[in-house]
C-alpha positions as CSV (number, residue, x, y, z in Angstrom):
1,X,-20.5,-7.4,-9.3
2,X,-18.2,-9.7,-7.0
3,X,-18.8,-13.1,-6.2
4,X,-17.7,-15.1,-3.6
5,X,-16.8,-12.3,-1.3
6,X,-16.1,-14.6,1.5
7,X,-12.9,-16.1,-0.3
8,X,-11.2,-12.2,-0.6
9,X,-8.4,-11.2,0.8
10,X,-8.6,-7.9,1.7
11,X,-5.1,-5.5,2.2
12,X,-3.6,-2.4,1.9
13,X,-0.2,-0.7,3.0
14,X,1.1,1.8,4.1
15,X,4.5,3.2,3.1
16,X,7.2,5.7,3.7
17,X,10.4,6.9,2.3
18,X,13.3,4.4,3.0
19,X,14.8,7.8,5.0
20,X,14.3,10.4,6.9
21,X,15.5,12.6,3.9
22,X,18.0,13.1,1.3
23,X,20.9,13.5,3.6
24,X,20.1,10.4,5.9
25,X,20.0,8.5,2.5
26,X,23.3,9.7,1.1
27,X,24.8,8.4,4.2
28,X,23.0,5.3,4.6
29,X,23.7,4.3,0.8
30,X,25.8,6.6,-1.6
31,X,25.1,4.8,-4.8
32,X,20.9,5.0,-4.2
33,X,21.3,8.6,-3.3
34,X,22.9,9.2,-6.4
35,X,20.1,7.2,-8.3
36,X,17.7,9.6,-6.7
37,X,19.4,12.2,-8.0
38,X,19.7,11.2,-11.4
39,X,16.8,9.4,-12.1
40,X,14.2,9.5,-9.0
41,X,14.2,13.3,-9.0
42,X,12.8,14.1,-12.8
43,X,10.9,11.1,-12.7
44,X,8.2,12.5,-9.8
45,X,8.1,16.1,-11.1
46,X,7.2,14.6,-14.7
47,X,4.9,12.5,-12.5
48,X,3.7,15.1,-10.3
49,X,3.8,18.7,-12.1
50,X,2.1,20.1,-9.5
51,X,5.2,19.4,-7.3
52,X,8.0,20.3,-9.8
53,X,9.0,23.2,-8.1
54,X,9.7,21.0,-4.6
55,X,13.4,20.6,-4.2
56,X,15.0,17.2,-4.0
57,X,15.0,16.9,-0.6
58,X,11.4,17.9,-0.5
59,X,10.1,15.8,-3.0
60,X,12.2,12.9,-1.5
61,X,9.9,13.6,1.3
62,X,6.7,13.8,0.3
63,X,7.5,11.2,-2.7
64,X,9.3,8.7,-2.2
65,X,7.4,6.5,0.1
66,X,5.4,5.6,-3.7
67,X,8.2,4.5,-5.0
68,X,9.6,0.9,-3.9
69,X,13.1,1.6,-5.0
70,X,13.3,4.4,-2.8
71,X,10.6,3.7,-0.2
72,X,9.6,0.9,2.2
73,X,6.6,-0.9,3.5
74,X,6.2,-0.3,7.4
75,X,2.7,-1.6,7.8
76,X,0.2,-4.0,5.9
77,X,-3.3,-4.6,7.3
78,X,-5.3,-7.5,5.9
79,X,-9.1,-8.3,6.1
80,X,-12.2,-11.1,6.0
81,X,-15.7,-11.3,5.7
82,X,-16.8,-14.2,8.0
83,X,-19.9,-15.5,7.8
84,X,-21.5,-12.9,5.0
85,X,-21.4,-10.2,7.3
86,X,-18.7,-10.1,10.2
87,X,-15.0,-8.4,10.2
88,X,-11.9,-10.1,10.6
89,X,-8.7,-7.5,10.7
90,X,-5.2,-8.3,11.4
91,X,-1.9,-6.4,10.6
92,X,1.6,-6.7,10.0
93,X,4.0,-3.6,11.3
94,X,7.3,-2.4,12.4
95,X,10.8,-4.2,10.2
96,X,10.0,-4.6,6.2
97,X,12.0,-7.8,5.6
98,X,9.6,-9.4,8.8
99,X,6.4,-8.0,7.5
100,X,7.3,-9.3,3.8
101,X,7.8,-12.6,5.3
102,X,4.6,-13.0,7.6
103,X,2.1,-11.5,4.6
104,X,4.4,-14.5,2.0
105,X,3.0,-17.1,4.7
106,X,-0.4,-15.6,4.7
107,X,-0.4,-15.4,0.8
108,X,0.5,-19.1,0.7
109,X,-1.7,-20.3,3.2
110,X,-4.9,-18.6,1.4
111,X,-3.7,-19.3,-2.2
112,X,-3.8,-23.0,-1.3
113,X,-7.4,-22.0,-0.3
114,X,-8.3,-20.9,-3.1
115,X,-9.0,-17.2,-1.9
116,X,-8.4,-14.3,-4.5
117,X,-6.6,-11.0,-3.8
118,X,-8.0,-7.7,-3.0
119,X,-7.4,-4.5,-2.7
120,X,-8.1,-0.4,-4.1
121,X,-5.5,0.2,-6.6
122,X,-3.6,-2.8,-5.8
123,X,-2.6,-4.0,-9.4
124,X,-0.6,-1.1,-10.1
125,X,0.5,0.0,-6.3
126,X,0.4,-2.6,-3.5
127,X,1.0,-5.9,-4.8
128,X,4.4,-4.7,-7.6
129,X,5.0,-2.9,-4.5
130,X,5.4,-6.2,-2.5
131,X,6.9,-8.0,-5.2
132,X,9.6,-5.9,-5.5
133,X,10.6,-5.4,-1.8
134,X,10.4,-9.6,-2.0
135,X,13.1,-9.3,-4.2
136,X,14.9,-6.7,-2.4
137,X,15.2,-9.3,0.2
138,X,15.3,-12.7,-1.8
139,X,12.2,-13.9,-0.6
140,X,10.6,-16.8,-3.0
141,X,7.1,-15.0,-4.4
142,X,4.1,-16.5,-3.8
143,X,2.3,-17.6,-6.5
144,X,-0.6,-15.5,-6.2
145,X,1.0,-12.4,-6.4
146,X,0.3,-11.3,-10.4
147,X,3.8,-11.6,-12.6
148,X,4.6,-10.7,-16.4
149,X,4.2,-14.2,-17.1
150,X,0.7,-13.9,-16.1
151,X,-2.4,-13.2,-18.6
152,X,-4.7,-10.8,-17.6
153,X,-7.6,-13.3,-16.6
154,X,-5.3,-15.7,-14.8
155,X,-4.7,-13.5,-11.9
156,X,-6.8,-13.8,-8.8
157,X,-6.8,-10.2,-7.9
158,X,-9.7,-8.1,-7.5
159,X,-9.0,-4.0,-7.8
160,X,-11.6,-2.1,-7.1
161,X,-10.7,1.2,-8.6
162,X,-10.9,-1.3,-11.7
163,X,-14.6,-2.1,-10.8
164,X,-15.9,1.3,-9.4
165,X,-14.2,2.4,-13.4
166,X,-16.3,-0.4,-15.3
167,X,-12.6,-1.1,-17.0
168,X,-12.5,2.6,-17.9
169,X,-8.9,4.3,-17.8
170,X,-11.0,7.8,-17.4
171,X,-12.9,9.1,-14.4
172,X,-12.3,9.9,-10.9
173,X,-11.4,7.0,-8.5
174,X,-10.0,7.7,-5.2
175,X,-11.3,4.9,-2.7
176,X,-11.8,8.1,-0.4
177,X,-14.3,9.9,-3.0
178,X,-15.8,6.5,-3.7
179,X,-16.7,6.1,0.1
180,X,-18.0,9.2,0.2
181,X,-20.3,8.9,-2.8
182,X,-21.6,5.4,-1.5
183,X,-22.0,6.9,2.4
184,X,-19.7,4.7,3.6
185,X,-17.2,6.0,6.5
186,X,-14.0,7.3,4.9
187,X,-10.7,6.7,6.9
188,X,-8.9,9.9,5.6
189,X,-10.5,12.1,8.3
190,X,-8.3,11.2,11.2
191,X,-4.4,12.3,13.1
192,X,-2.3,10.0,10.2
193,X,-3.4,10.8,6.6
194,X,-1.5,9.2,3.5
195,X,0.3,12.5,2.5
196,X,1.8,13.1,6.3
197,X,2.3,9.4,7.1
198,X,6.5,10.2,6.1
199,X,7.0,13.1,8.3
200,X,4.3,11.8,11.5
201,X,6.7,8.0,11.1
202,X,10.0,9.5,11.4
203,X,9.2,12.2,13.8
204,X,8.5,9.6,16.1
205,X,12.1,8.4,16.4
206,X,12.9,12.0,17.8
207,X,10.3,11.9,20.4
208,X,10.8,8.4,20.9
209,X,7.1,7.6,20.3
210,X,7.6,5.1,17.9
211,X,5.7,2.6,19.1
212,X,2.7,4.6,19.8
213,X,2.6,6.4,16.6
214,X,3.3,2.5,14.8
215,X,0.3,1.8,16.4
216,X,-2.4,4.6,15.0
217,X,-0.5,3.6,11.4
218,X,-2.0,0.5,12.0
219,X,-4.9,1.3,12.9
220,X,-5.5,3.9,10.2
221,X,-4.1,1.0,7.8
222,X,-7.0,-1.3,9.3
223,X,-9.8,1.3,8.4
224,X,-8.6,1.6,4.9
225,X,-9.3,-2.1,4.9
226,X,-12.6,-1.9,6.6
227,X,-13.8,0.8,4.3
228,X,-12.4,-1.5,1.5
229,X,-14.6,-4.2,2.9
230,X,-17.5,-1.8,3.5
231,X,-17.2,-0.7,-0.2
232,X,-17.2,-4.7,-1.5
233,X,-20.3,-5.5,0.6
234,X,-22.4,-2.7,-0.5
235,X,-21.7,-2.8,-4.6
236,X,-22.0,-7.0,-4.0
């Protein structure tokens, strides 16, 4: 179903709110608070319903880490296949604006390659997600990174909630569930999970863990990958 799996970029990211909470956030930027509050708000309890009756400063929590205006990117682990079957993992963490910039050279590097993009869910989460932080920071994009300009069989991205789908819109596609239906080894069974990763980040300022708890981010970033690989390997 995918060829040349050998010239794939594997990645994922993880994410968490750009503060602690609402409060930090009015303090640190008045005009994005008030953004949030007019705009960031409504939009995740349309989004998520089953959440509309969290408060603001509760959805900003558990919410705004998906969203890049209000969020930011404080890990991204990348992935090869070497020689057909071996692993290669490596990982980006700690300031945004540095991580953006080492994963550009990367991107550059491989695009002139002529590797391809991959990723679960990455059309619509990870790479707009880097684009957009990019230009937070006015850093050129690379040009394999997908664009409006781009037609749809132009890009060199591989999703593969788009090939576990079979280009359907309908169906049940959580790389979790898919690794579980295949009997590959799911990364969501360990002490960081995706929908705690806000609260276990920032409480590590206050116990001054940070780097320790950086550290199991990465590495639970680094099994998303290596279930991602798993996954490629087995329906290729």
């Amino acid at each position: 179903m995918i060829n040349e799996i050998n010239k794939l970029l594997f990645l994922d990211i993880e994410t968490v709110g750009i503060t602690k909470d609402l409060k930090s956030l009015e303090e640190k930027s008045p005009h994005l608070y008030k953004m949030w509050e007019e705009s960031g708000y409504d939009y995740c309890k349309r989004r998520y319903q089953n959440d509309e009756h969290l408060s603001s400063d509760e959805m900003f929590i558990k919410k705004s880490a998906l969203l890049p205006e209000f969020g930011k990117i404080i890990c991204i682990s990348v992935g090869f296949i070497v020689n057909d079957e071996d692993i290669k993992l490596d990982s980006f963490v700690g300031e945004e604006k540095e991580i953006l910039e080492n994963i550009s050279k990367l991107f550059n590097r491989i695009d002139k390659l002529g590797f391809r993009l991959c990723g679960h869910n990455v059309k619509n989460f990870d790479l707009p997600y880097i684009g957009k932080k990019m230009l937070v920071y006015g850093l050129e994009l690379p040009k394999i990174i997908p664009t409006y300009n781009d037609k749809p069989w132009e890009t060199r991205v591989v999703d593969t909630k788009e090939v576990w789908n079979f280009n359907s819109y309908i169906g049940l596609s959580s790389l979790d569930l898919i690794c579980a239906s295949l009997g590959i080894d799911s990364p969501k069974n360990g002490e960081v999970k995706g929908e705690n990763l806000h609260k276990f980040y920032y409480t590590s300022f206050d116990k001054d863990k940070l780097d320790e708890n950086l550290q199991k981010i990465k590495e639970y970033c680094e099994k998303d990958v290596t279930s991602l690989i798993n996954l490629v390997k087995k329906i290729s």
